[in-house]
N, C-alpha and C positions, 0 to 999 in steps of 0.2 A: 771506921771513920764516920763522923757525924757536925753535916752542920748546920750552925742557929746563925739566921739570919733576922732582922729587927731593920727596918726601913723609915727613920723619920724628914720631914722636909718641913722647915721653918725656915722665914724671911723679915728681914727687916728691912723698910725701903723710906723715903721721902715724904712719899703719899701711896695709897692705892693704887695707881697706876702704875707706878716705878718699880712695883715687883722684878725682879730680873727672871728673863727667861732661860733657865739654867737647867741641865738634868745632868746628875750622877748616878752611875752605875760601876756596874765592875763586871770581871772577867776573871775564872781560875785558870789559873796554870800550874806544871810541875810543881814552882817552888810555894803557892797559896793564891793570892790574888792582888791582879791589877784594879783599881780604882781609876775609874776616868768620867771626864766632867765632857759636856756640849755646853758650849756658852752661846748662845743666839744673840748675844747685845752687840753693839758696837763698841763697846768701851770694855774695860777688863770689867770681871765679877770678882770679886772677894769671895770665897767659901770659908768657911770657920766651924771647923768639923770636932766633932767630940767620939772615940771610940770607947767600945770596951771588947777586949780582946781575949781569946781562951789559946795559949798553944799558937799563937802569933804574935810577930815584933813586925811592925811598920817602919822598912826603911828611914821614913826621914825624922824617927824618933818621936821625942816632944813636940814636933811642930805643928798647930794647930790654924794655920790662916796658911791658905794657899790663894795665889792670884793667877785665875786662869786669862789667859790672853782674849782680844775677842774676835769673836767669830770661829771658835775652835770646835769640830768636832770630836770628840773621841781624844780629846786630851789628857795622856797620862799625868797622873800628879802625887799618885805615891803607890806602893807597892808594902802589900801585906806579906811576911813571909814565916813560913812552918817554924816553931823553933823548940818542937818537941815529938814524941811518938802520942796516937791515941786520940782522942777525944779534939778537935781542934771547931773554932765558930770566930764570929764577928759580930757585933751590931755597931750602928753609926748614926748619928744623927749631924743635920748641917743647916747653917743660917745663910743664905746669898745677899750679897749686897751690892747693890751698883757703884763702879769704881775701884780704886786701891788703898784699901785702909790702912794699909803699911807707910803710906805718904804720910812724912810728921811736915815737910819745909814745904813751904812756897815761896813763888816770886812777893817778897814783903816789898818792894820798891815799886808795886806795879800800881800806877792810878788809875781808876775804871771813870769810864764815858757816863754821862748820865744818860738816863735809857727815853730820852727824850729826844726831841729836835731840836736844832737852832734855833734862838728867838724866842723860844718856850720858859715858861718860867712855875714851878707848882713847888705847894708844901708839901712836908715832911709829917704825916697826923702819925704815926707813930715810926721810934727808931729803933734803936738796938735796946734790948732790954727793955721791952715798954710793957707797963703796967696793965693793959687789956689783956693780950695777947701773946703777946714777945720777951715773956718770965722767961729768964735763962736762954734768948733768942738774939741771935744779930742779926735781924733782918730790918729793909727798912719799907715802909709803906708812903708809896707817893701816891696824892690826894690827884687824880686826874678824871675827868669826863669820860664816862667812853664812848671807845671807838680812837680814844686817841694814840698815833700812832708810837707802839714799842718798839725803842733800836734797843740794839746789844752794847750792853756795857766793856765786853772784852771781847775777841775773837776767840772762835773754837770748833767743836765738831757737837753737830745738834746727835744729842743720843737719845731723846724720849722728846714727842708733842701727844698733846690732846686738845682739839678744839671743837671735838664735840657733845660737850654738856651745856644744858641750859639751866639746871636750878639753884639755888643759891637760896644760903640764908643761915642766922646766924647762929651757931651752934656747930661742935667737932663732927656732929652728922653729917654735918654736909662736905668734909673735906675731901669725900671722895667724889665729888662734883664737880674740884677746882679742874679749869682749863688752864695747861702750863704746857713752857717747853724748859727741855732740861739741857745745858749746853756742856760738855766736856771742854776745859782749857789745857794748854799745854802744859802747864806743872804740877797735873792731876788736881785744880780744883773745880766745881761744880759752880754753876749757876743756875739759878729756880727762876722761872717768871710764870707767878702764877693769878688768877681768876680773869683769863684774858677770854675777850670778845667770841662769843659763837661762831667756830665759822671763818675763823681771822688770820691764821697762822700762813706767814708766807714761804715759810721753812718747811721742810720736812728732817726725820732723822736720816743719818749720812752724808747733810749736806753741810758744806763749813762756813759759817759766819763771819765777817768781822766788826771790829768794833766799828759803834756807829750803823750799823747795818737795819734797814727795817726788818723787825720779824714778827710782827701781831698789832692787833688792837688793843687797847686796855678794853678791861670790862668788868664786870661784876658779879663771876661766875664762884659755884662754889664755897666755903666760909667763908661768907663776906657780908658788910652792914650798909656796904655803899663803894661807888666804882670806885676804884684805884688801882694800883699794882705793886702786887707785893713778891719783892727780891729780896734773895740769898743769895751768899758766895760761902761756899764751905767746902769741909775737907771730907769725905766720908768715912766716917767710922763703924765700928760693929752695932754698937749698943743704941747711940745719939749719936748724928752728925756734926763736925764740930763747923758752927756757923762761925766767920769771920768779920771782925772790923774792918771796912777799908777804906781807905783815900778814895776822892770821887774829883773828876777838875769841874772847877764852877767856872761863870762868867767867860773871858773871852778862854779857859783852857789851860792858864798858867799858873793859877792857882789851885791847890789840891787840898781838901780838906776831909774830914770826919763829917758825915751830915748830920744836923742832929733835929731833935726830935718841934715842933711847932716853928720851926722856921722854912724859908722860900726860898728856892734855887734856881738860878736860871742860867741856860744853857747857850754862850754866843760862838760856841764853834761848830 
């Protein structure tokens, strides 16, 4: 009896910071081996594993995207098993990613807060699909001063902050500088708010948001040309996340619109 073992570990995340902190491992038994995952995040991880197998069949067949719960240690999630005499091995490799990729629906009927105050009112310098930056992007960039105070657009569960970077500037270098919090919502979509104020975040991760809620300063952290704040709502997937269009309510709150790109918004609820 002889075995090859091959240990790789790849991740695709957000930004830099949003790596998830994930370990898999395994265990033999009588009938080959157990594979089990530690998830450390607060939200599920995706795993997106690829085998190649000698003298073993994997329980759960073809399946290749497992969604570990979070906060799990020692989560089994699939089993390797003998299915001949002789020679038997394993190698694997796996991609982590924050969230559940297997999510296709969302709440499409849900309007998000503008991530401003009342009585506030700021442009839009770039939106969905913008020609600087946001090729193949739906994000939008609100043109504000910083320091100015960021509420939450949807309620959720804060699952990643960083507000300790200071340098910035303009080039994909520096995106591992942006200071952001990353908010979990209840229909498994994601919110980004990223190059916020040194120093700023009133949230921590574990704690739960609602809409409207103050959680930062804006600021100018990060890839960035000049203060603002730049939001995402998206769905996470394996390869690219898929970022979403969404309804935003302007003015006194009863109207809901699409924001678009060089125009002013202003918030009277």
């Amino acid at each position: 009896m002889k075995l090859f073992l091959v240990f790789f570990i790849t991740s695709v995340s957000l930004v830099a910071q949003s790596i998830p902190n994930v370990k898999v491992f395994y265990e033999a038994n009588e009938n080959g081996f157990t594979l089990f995952a530690d998830n450390n995040e607060l939200c599920p991880v995706s795993l997106v594993l690829s085998f190649k197998l000698e003298n073993l069949k994997a329980t759960t067949n073809r399946q290749t995207i497992f969604v570990i719960p979070p906060l799990q240690k020692k989560y089994p999630f699939t089993l390797l098993k003998t299915i001949g005499l002789g020679k038997y091995g394993f190698s694997y490799k796996f991609q982590s990613v924050l969230g559940n990729v297997l999510i296709d629906t969302y709440d499409l009927n849900y309007t998000y807060d503008l991530p401003f105050e009342k009585g506030q009112s700021f442009s839009v310098g770039q939106g969905y699909n913008g020609i600087l930056t946001h090729q193949g992007l739906n994000a939008i960039d609100f043109i504000m001063p910083e320091g100015t105070p960021v509420l939450a657009v949807k309620g959720g569960l804060v699952i990643k902050t960083d507000d300790t970077q200071t340098k910035h500037g303009y080039g994909a270098e520096f995106a591992k500088f942006n200071n952001y919090i990353l908010v979990l919502h209840q229909d498994g979509t994601m919110a980004s708010y990223l190059h916020l104020k040194t120093s700023s975040a009133l949230i921590k991760p574990g704690d739960s948001v609602m809409a409207g809620q103050k959680i930062a300063l804006s600021g100018n952290t990060g890839w960035s040309s000049g203060p603002h704040l730049h939001l995402e709502i998206y769905l996470p997937k394996v390869l690219k996340k898929q970022t979403l269009q969404t309804k935003f309510k302007i003015d006194d709150g009863n109207t809901a619109v699409y924001l678009l790109e060089n125009k002013s918004y202003k918030r009277d609820y």
